[in-house]
SEDONU-342667 format. One record per atom (N, C-alpha, C): x, y, z negated. Coordinates in steps of 0.001 Angstrom, whole numbers, padded with zeros to 6 digits, always signed. Layout:
XYZ/...
//
This chain:
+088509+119154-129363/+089831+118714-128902/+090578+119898-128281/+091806+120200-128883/+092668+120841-128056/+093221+121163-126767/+093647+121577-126223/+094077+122108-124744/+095387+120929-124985/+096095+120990-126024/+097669+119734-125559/+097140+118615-126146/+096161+118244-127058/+095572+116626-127518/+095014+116631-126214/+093890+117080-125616/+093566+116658-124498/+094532+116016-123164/+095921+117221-122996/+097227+116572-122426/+097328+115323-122844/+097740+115160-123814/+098796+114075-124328/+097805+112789-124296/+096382+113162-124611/+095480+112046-124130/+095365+111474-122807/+095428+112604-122006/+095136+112147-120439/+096566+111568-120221/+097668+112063-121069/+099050+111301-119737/+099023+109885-120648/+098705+109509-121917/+098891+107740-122530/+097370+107560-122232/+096513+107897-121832/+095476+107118-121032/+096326+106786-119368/+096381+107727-118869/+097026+107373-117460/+098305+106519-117480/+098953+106377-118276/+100220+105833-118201/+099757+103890-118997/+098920+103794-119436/+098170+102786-120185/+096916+102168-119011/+096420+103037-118158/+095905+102266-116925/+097210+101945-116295/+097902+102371-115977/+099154+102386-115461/+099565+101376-115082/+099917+100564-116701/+100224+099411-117179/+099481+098491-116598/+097997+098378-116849/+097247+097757-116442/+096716+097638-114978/+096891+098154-114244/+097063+098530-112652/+098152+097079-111851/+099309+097725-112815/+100503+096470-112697/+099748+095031-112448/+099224+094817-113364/+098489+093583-113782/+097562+093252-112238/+096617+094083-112108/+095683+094244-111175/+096796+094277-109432/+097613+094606-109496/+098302+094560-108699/+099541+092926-107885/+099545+092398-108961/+099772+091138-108786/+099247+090144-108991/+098160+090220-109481/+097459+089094-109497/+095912+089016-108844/+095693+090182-108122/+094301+090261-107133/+094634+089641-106203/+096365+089695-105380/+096483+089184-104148/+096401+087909-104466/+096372+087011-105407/+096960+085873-106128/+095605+084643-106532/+094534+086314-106028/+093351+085430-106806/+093001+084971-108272/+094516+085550-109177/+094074+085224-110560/+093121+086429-111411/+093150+085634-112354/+092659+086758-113304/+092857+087817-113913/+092533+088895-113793/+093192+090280-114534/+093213+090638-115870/+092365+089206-116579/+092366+089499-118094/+092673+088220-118839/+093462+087539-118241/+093869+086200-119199/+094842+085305-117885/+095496+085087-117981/+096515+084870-119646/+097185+086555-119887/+098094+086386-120751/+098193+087834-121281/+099888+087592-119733/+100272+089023-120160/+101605+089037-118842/+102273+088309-119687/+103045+087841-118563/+104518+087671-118885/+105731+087546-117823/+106561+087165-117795/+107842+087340-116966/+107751+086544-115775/+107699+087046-114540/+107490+086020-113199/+108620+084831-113203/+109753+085345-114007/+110797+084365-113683/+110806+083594-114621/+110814+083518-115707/+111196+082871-117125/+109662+082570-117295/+108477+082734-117356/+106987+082908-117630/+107125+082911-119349/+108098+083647-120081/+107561+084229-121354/+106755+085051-121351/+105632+084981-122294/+105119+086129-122492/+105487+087634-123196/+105236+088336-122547/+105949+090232-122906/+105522+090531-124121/+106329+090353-125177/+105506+091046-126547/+104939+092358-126307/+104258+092697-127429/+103639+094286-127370/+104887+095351-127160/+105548+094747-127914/+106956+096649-127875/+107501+096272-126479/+107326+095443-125883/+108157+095163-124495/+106899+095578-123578/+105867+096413-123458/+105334+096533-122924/+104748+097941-122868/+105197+098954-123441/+104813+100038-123764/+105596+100950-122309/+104402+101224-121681/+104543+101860-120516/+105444+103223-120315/+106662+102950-119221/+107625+103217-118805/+108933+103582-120139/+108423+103172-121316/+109554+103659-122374/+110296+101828-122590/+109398+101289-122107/+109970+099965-122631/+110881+099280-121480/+110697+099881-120007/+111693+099915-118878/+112497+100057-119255/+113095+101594-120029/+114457+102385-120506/+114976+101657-121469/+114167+101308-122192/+114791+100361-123160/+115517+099056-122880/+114754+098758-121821/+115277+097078-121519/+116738+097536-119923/+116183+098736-119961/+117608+098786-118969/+117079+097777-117531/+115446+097512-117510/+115075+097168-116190/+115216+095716-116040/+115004+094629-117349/+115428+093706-116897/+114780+092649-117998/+114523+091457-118223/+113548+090747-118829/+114394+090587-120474/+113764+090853-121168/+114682+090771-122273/+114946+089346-122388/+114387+088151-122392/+114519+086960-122461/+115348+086231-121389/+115333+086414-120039/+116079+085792-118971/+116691+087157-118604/+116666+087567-118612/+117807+089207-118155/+116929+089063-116581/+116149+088783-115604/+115387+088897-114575/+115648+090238-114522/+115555+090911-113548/+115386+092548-113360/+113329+092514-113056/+113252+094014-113596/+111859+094036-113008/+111784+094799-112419/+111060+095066-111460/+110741+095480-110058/+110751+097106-110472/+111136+098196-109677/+110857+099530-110255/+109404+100205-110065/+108608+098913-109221/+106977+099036-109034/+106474+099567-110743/+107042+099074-111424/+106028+099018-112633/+106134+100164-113321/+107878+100776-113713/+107230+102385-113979/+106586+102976-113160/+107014+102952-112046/+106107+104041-110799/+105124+104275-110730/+104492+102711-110789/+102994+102845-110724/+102770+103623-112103/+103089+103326-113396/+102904+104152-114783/+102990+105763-114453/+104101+106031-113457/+104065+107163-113684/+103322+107920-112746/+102669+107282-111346/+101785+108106-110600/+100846+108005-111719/+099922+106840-112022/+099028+106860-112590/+098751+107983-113605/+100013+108570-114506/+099650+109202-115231/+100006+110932-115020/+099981+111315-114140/+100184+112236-113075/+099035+112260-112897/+098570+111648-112288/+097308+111579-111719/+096232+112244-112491/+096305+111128-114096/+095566+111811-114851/+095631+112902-114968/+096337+113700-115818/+096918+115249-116032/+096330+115923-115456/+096281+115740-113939/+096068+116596-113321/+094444+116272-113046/+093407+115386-113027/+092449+115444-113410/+092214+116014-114038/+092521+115837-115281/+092195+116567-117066/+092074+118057-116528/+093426+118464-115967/+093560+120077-115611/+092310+120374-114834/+091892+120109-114015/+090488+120233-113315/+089695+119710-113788/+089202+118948-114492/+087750+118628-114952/+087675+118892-116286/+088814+118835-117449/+088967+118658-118840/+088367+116811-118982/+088090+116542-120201/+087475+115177-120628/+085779+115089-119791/+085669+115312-119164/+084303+114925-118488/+084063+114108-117865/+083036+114021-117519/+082413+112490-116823/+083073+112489-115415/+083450+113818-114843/+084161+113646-113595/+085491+113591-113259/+086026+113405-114847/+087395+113203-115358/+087520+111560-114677/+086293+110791-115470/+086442+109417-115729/+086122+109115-114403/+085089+110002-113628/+084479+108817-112604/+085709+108966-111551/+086498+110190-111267/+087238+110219-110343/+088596+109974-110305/+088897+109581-112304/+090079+108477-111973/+090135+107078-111945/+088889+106650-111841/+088627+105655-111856/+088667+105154-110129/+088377+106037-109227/+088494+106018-107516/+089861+106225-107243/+090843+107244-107974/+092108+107242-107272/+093175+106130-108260/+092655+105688-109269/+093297+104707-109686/+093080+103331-108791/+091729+103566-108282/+091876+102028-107454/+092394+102376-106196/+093000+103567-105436/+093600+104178-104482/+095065+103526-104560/+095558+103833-105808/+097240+103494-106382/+097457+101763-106006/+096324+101221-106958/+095860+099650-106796/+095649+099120-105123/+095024+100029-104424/+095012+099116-103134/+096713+099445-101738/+097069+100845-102459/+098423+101301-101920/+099491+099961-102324/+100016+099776-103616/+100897+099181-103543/+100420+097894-103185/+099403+096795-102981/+099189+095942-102932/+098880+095769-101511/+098985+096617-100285/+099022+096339-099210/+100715+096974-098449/+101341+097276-099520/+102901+097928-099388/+103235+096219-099561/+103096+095415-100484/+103431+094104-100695/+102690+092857-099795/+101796+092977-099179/+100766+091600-098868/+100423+092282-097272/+100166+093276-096962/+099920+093866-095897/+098383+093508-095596/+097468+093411-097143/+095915+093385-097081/+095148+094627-097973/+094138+094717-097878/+093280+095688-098791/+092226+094749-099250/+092381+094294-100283/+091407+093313-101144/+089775+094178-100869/+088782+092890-100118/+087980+093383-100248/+087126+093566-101450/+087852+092502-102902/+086811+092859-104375/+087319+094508-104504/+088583+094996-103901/+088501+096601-104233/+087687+097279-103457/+087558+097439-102145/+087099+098251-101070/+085736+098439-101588/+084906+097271-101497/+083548+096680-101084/+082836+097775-102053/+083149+097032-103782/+082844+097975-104779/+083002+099179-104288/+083918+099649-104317/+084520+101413-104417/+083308+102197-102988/+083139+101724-102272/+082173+101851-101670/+080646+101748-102125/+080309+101119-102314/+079198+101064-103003/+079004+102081-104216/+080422+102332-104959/+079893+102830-106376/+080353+104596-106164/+081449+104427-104432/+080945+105874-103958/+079875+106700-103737/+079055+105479-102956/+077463+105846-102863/+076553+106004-103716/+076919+105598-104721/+076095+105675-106450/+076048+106870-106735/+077562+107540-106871/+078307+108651-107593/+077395+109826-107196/+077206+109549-105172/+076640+110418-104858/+075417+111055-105006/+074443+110338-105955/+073034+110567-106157/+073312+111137-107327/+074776+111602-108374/+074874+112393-109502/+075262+113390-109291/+075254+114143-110093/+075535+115501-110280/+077080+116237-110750/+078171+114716-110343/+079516+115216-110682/+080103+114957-109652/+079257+114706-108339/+079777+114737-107493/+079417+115931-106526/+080822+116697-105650/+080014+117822-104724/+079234+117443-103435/+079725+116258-103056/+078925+115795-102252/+077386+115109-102048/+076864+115188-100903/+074985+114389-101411/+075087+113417-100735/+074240+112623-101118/+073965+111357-100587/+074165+111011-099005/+073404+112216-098074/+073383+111731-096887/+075034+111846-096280/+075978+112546-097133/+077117+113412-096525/+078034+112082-096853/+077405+110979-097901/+078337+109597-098470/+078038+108542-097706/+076443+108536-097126/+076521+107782-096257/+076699+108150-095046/+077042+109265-094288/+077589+109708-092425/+078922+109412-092997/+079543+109349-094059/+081242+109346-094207/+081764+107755-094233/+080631+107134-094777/+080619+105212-094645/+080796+105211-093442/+079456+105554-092378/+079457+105028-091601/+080571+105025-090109/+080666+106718-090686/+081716+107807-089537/+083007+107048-089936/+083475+106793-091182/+084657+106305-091524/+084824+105191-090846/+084217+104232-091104/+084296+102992-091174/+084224+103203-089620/+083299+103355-088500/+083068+103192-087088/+084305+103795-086982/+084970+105041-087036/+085808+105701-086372/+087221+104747-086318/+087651+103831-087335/+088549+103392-087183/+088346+101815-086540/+087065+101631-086501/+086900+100406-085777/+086974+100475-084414/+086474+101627-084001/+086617+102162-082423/+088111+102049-082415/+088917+102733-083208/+090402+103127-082966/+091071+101379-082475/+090560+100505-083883/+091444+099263-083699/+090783+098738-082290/+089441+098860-081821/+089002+098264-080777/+089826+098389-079272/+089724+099972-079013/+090042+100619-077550/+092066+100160-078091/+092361+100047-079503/+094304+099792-079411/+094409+098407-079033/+093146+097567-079152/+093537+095595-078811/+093342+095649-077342/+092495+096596-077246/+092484+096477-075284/+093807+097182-074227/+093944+098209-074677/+095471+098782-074226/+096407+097809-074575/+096456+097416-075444/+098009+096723-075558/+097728+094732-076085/+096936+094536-076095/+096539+093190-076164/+097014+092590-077574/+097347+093365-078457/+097926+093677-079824/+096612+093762-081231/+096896+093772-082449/+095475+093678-083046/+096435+095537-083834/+095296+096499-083641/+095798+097360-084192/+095013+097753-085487/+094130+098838-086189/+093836+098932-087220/+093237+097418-088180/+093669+097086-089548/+093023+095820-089906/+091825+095749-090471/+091113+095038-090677/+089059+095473-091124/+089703+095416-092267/+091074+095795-093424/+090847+096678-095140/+091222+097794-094716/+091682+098032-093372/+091522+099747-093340/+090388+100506-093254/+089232+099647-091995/+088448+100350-092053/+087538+100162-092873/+087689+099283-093841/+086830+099561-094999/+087160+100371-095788/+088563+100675-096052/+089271+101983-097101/+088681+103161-096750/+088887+103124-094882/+088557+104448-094895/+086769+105191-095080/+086080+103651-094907/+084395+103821-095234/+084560+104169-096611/+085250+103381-097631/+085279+104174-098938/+085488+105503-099338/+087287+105538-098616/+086790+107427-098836/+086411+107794-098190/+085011+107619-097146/+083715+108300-096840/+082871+108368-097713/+082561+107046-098445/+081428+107431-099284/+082006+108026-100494/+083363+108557-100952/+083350+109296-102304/+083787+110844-101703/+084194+110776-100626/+084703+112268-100625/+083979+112889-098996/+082569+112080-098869/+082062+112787-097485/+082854+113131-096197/+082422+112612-094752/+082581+112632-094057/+083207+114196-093317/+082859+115261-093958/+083894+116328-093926/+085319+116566-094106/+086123+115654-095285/+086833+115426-095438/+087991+114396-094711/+086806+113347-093681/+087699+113034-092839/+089018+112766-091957/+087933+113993-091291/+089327+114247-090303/+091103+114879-090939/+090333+115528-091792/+092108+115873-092058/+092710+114747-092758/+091800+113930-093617/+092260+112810-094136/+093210+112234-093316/+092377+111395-092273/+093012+110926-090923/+094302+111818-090571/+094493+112863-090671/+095393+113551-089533/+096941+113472-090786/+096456+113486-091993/+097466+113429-093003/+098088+112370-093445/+097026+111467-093165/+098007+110031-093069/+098432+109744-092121/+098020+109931-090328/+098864+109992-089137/+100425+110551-089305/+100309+111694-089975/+101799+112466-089943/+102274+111917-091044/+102114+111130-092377/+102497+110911-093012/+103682+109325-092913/+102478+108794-091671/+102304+107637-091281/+104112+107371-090402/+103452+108353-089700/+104745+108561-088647/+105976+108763-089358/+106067+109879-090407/+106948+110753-090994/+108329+109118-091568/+106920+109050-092550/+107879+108382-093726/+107852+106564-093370/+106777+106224-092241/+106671+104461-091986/+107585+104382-091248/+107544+105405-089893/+108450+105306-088592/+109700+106188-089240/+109982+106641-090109/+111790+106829-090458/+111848+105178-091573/+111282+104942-092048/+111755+103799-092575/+111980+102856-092140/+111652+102294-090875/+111955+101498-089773/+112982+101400-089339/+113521+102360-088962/+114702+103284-087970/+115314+103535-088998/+115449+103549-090520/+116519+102959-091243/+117055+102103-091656/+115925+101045-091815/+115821+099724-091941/+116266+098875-090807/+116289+099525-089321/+117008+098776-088253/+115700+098049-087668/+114556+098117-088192/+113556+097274-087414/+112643+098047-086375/+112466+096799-085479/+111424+097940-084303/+110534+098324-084687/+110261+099174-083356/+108617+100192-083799/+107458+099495-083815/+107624+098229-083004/+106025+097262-082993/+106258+096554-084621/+107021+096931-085341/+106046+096098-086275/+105552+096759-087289/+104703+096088-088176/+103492+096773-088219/+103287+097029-089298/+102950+098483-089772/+103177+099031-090797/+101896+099118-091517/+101740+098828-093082/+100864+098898-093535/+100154+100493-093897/+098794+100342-093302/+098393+102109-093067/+097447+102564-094655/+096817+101386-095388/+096591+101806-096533/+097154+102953-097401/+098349+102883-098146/+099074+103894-098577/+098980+104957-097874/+098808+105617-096481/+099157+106601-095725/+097655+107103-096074/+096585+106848-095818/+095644+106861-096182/+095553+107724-097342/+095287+106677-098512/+095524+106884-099806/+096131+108573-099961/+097548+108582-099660/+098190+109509-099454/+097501+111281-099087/+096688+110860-097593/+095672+111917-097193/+094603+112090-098092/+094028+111426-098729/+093177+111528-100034/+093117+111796-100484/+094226+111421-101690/+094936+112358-102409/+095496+113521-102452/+096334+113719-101659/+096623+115229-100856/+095143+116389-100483/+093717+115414-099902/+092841+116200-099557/+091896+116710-101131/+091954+115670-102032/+091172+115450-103351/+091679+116929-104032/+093373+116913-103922/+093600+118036-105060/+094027+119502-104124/+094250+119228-102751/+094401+120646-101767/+093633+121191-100735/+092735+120081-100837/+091616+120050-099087/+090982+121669-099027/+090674+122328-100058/+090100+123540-100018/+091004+124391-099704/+092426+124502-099742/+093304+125428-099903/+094016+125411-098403/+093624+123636-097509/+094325+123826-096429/+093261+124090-095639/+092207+123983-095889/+090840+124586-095526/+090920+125717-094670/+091291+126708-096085/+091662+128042-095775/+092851+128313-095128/+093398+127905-095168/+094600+128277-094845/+094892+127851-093089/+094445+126642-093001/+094541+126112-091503/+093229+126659-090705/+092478+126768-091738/+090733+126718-090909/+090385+125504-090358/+090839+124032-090797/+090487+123090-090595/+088760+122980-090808/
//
């Protein structure tokens, strides 16, 4: 396989989970099923033929809106198409087609999946967390991962305690419920895939991220500071940010 077939594979694989993410994204909070009935339109409930479904070209085409009831659709659905397939790419660029292609978009694809679905519901599904945890800890007994076993489980445990302490000592100061148990299970997850080293800056990148872009959206939106912003995505965010730069701010900060 080529250097641009390999491209063009990774961005209509990524843009084709993409699609399917969508799916996984409205109907986990919902409790339905992710593989039957086939989609169709929340408003009208036609079902989406195939050419009406071809990820982010069939948006442009429809001009954003249900071809059958003219409904608008949400701009969630390219977006998600198009992180997703970003995402890939840039896997591919670092791993090529390898097994650590697959195993590690398979973790930040369910990253995308638990971001927008706590941007909407203000939960972190535990059928995502629980797994992704567990199959962090799997990963770690292979050989495509840089981390070892004991470094997946101090990052479960460090993760997961560190933010339970956080929500604990924030309900006693302010009599308020502060971190929610799908954070600190998110953040036990990316302990067990990206080791407890990775942590702290994790943490410190979704704090500033947290602040940056939750607390200006507030204060544009006109709403106060007590309410309560979903910290998943911010997370996610530090993850991601640490997955493809953590070595470079490494160096650079001496973190």
């Amino acid at each position: 396989m080529t250097e641009l077939t390999g491209v063009l594979f990774s961005v209509l694989f990524g843009l084709c989970v993409g699609s399917f993410l969508n799916v996984c994204i409205y109907r986990i909070p919902l409790k339905k099923s992710i593989v039957t009935p086939p989609s169709s339109c929340p408003q009208c409930h036609e079902r989406i033929k195939l050419y009406d479904n071809i990820p982010l070209l069939s948006y442009v085409i429809l001009r954003g809106k249900c071809r059958n009831c003219g409904a608008k659709i949400s701009l969630q659905y390219p977006l998600v198409e198009a992180i997703t397939g970003l995402i890939s790419v840039a896997l591919f660029t670092r791993f090529g087609l390898s097994p650590q292609y697959f195993v590690f978009f398979l973790f930040l694809a369910c990253l995308v999946s638990i971001s927008f679905i706590d941007l909407h519901h203000k939960i972190i599904p535990d059928v995502l967390s629980l797994p992704g945890i567990l199959i962090g800890l799997g990963i770690s007994f292979t050989k495509w991962n840089h981390i070892t076993w004991t470094d997946s489980i101090v990052g479960i445990v460090g993760g997961g305690g560190f933010l339970f302490l956080l929500a604990v000592i924030f309900e006693k100061l302010t009599g308020r419920e502060g971190m929610g148990g799908g954070d600190i299970k998110l953040l036990a997850m990316l302990g067990a895939w990206m080791g407890w080293r990775a942590l702290p800056l994790i943490v410190l990148i979704s704090a500033v991220s947290g602040i940056a872009i939750g607390g200006g959206s507030l204060l544009i939106a006109g709403q106060g500071m007590r309410t309560r912003i979903p910290y998943g995505p911010f997370l996610a965010i530090g993850a991601l940010i640490y997955f493809f730069f953590g070595h470079e701010l490494v160096l650079l900060y001496g973190f």
